[in-house]
C-alpha positions in Angstrom: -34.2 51.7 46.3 -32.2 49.6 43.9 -33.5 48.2 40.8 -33.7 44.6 40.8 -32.9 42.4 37.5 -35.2 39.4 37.0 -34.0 36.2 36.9 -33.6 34.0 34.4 -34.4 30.2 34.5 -32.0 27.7 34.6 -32.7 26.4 31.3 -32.2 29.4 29.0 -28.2 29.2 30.6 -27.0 26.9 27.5 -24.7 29.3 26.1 -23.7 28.1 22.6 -25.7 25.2 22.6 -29.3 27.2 23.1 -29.7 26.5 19.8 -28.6 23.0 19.1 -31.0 20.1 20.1 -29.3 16.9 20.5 -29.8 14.0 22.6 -27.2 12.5 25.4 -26.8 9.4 23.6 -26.0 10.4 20.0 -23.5 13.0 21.8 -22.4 9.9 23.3 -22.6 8.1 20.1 -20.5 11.1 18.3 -17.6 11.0 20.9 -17.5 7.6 21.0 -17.0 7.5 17.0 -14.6 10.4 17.8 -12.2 8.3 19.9 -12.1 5.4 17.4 -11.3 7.7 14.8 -8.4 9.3 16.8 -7.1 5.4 18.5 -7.4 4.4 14.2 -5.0 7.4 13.0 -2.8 7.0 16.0 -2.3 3.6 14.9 -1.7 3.7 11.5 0.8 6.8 12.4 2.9 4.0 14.6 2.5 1.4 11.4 3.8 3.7 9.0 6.9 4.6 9.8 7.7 6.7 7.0 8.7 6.3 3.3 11.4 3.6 2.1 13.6 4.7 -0.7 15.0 2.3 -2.9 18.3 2.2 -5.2 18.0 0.1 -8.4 21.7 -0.2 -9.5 20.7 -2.2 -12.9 23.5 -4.6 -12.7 25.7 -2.7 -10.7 27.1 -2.8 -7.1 24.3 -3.2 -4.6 23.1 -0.2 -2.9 21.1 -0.3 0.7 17.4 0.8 0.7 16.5 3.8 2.9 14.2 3.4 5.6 11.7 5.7 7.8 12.2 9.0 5.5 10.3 11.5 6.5 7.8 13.8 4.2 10.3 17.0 2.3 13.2 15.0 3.5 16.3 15.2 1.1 17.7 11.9 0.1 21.4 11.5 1.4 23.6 10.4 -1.6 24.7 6.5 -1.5 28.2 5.8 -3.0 28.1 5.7 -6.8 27.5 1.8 -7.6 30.0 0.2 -9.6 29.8 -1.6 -13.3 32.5 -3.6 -14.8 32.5 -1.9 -18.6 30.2 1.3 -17.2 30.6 4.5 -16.1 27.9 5.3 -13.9 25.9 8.8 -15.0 23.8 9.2 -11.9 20.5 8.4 -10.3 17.0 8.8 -12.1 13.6 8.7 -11.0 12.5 6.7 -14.3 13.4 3.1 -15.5 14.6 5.2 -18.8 16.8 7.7 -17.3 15.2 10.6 -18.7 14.4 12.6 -15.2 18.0 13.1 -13.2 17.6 13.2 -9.4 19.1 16.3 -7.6 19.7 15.1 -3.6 20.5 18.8 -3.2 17.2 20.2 -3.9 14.2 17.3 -4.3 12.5 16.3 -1.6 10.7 13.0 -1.1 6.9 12.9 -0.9 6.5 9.1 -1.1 8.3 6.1 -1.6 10.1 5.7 -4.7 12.9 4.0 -6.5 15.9 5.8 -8.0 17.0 4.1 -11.0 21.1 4.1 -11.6 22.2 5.2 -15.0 25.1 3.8 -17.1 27.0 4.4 -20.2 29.2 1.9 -21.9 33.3 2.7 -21.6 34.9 3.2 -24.6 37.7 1.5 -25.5 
């Protein structure tokens, strides 16, 4: 004759939730939370649409802004701005144009201003 295994009841069948004693309703109340959570990130994903990079030329030529940028993106390189009696030296991260910018190498991690730097023309 064959061996017979007992059964088991139907409640002991929880697999990994045997141990975990919650109700239905704050499951519900955790899922629900969940979703709003998720619909709040997606949304503020769609609202941000990246970072804005913008070009002070400090009395020079205008230069357009940079929208939608992306996080490690490198900065493409405007045309130098021009300065009647200034030769332009570059862009800078800082108002006192201590900190050159590289668009080779750095990579944007938030929205910033580049700040243009000049040096008079000698006559």
């Amino acid at each position: 004759m064959e061996e017979q295994t007992p059964k088991k009841p139907a409640s002991s069948f929880r697999g990994l939730y045997k141990h975990v004693k919650i109700s239905v309703k704050t499951l519900d109340k955790v899922i629900i939370v969940g979703i709003l959570l998720l619909i709040v990130l997606i949304i503020y994903g769609i609202a941000n649409n990246g970072y804005t990079v913008t070009f002070d030329s400090r009395g020079g030529s205008d230069v357009a802004m940079l929208t939608d940028m992306m996080y490690s993106d490198l900065i493409p390189e405007p045309e130098p701005p021009t300065r009647e009696g200034y030769c332009f030296t570059g862009w800078y991260s800082d108002e006192n144009c201590t900190y050159e910018w590289n668009f080779e190498t750095m990579q944007i991690s938030q929205s910033i201003t580049l700040y243009a730097g000049w040096e008079a023309e000698s006559e």
